[in-house]
C-alpha positions as CSV (number, residue, x, y, z in Angstrom):
1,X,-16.6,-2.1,16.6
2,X,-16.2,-6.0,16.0
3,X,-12.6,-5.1,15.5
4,X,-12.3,-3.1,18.9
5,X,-13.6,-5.8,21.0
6,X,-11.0,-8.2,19.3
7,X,-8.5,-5.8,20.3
8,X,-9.5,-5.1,24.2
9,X,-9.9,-8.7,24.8
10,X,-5.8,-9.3,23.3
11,X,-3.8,-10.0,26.3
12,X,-0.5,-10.0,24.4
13,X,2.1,-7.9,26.0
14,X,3.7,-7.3,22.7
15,X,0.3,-5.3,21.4
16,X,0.1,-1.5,21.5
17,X,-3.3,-0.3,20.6
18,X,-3.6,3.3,19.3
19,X,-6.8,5.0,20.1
20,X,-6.9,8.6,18.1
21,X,-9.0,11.5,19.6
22,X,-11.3,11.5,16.5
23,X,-11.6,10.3,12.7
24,X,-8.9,11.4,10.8
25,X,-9.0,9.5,7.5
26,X,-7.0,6.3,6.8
27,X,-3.5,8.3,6.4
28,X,-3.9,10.1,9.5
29,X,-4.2,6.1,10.9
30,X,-1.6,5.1,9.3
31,X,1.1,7.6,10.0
32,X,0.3,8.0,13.3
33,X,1.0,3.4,13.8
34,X,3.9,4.6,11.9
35,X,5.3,6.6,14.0
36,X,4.7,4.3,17.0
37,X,6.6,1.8,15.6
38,X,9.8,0.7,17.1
39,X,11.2,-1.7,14.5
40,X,13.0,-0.5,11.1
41,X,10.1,-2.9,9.2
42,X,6.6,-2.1,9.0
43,X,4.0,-4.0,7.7
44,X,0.9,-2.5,6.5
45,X,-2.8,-4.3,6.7
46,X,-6.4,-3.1,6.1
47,X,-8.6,-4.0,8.9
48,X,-11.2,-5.8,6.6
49,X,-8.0,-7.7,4.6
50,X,-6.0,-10.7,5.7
51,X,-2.4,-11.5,6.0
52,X,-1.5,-15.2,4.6
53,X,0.8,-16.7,6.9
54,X,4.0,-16.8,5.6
55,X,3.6,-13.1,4.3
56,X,5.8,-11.3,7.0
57,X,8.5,-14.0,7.2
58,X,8.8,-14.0,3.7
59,X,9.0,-10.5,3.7
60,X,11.7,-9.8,6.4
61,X,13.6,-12.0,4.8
62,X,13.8,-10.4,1.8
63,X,14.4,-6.7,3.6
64,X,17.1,-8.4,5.5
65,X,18.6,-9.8,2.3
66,X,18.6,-6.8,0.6
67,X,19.0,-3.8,2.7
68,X,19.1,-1.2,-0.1
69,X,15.1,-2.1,-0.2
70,X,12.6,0.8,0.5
71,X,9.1,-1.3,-0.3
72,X,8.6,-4.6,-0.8
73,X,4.7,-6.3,-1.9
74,X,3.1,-9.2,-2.8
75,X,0.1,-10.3,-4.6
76,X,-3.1,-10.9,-3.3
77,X,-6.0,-13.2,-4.0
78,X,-9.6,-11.1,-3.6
79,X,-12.6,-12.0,-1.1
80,X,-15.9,-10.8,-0.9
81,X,-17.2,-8.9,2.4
82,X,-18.0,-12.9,3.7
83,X,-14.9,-13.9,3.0
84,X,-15.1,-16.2,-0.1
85,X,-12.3,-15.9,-2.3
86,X,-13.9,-14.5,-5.8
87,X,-10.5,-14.0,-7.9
88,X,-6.9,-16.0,-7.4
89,X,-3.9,-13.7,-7.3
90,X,-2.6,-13.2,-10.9
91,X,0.8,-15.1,-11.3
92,X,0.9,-13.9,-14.8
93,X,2.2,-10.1,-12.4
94,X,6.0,-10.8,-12.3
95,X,7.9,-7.0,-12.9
96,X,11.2,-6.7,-12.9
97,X,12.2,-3.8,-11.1
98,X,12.9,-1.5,-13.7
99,X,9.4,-2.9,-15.1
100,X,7.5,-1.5,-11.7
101,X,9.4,1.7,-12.0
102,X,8.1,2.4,-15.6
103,X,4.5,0.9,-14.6
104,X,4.3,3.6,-11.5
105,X,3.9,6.3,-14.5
106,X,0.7,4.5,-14.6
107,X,-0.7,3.4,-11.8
108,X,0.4,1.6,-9.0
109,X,-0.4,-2.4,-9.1
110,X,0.7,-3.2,-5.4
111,X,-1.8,-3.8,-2.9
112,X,-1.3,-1.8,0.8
113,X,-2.1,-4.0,2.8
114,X,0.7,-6.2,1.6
115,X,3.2,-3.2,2.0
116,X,6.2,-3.6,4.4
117,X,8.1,-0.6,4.4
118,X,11.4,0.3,5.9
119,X,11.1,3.5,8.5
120,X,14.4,4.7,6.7
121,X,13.2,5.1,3.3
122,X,9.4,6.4,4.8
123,X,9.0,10.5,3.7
124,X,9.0,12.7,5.9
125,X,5.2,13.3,5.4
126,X,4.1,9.4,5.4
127,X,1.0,9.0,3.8
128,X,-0.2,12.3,2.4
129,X,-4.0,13.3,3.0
130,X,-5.6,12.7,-0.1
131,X,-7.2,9.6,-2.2
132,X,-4.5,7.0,-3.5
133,X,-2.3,8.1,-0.9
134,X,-0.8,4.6,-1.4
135,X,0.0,5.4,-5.0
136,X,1.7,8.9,-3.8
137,X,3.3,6.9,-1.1
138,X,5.0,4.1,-3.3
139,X,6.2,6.7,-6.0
140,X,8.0,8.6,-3.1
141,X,9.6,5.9,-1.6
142,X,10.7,4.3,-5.4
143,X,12.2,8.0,-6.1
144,X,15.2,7.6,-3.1
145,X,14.9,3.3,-2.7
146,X,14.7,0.2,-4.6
147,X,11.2,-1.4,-4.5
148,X,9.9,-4.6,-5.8
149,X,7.2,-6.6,-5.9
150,X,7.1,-11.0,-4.5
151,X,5.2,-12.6,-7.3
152,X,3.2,-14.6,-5.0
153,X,0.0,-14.1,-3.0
154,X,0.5,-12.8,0.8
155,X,-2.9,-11.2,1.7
156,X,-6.3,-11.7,0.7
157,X,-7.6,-8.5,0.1
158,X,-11.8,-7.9,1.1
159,X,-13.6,-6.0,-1.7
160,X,-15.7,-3.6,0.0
161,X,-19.1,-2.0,-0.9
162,X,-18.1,1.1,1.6
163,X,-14.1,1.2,0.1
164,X,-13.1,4.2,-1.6
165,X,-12.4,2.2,-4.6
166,X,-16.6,1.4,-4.9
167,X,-17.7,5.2,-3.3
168,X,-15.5,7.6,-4.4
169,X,-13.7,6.7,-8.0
170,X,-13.3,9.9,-9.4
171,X,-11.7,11.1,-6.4
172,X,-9.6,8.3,-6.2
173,X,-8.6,8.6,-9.8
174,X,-8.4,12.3,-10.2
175,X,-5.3,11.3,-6.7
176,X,-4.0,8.8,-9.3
177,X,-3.9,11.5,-11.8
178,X,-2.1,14.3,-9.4
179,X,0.7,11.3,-8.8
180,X,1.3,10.3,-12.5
181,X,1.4,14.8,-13.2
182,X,3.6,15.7,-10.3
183,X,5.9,12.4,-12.4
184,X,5.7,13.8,-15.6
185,X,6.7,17.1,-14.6
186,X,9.9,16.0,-12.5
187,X,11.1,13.8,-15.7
188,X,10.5,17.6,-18.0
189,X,7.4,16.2,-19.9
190,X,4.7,18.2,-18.0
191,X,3.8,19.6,-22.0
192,X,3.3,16.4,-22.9
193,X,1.0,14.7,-20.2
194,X,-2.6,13.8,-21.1
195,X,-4.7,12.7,-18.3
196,X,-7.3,10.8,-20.5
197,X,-4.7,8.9,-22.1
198,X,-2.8,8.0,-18.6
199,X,-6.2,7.0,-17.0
200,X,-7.3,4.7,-19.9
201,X,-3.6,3.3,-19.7
């Protein structure tokens, strides 16, 4: 609600605020800004995270520089739910390209709301219905485009006692799980895959 009044009292002419006819889940959000956009970039943000601000120049600079890029990310420095910064963004997080390819196996270790993603490269689908649709998301995009990852901080991301990370874990990593399969199996190693072993890596 505090966000809505935010919103209704923005008199910029440049804002376009979507109201949906009813909850649909975060993808159903998501897709649906999406597919308002009119700009090739978008730029993703959570509603309880914050954009730092050089993060969108520093991003469309880079997607300008390098057109063949699907995805591009940044780290992120973590709040609590009053904003007080509890953890710095780890520097030590530089992959290469070819390093955040083979790490998307894995997991995925960029942050959405630090996403910009070029409409071009976006699936047909989006963001698919389902926990760690970001993960599922990321992989897709990284299967047809480059993707890479700014080694510094350009959000602060809120942890969240409601999130899905701190609610519904299991469901969230049995998503994870689905992503690193459906992987495994396009790259002939379905046989092979152990879901304990991928989780725990």
């Amino acid at each position: 609600q505090a966000c809505t009044a935010v919103l209704d009292g923005a008199t910029d002419p440049r804002l376009r605020v979507l109201r949906l006819p009813r909850n649909g889940g975060v993808s159903t959000a998501r897709n649906a800004g999406m597919a308002q956009a009119r700009a090739d970039l978008i730029a993703l943000l959570d509603a309880d995270d914050i954009s730092l601000p050089d993060r969108l120049a520093r991003q469309v600079a880079l997607m300008r520089q390098r057109p063949e890029l699907g995805l591009c990310a940044g780290l992120s420095h973590t709040i609590d739910e009053a904003g007080r910064r509890v953890q710095e963004a780890r520097d030590t997080l530089r992959l290469s390209e070819p390093a955040l390819a083979a790490v998307l196996l894995f997991l995925n270790p960029l942050t959405t709301s630090s996403f910009m993603v070029r409409r071009s490269a976006l699936p047909a689908q989006g963001f698919r219905s389902m926990l760690s649709e970001d993960y599922d998301l990321v992989v897709e995009i990284a299967a047809t485009h480059p993707i890479t990852l700014i080694p510094q901080a350009l959000v602060e991301y809120r942890l969240s006692s409601g999130g899905a990370m701190s609610t519904r874990l299991e469901q969230v990593a049995a998503g994870a799980v689905a992503v690193q399969r459906r992987q495994f199996q396009q790259l002939g190693i379905e046989a092979g895959y152990d879901a304990e072993i991928a989780r725990s890596i």
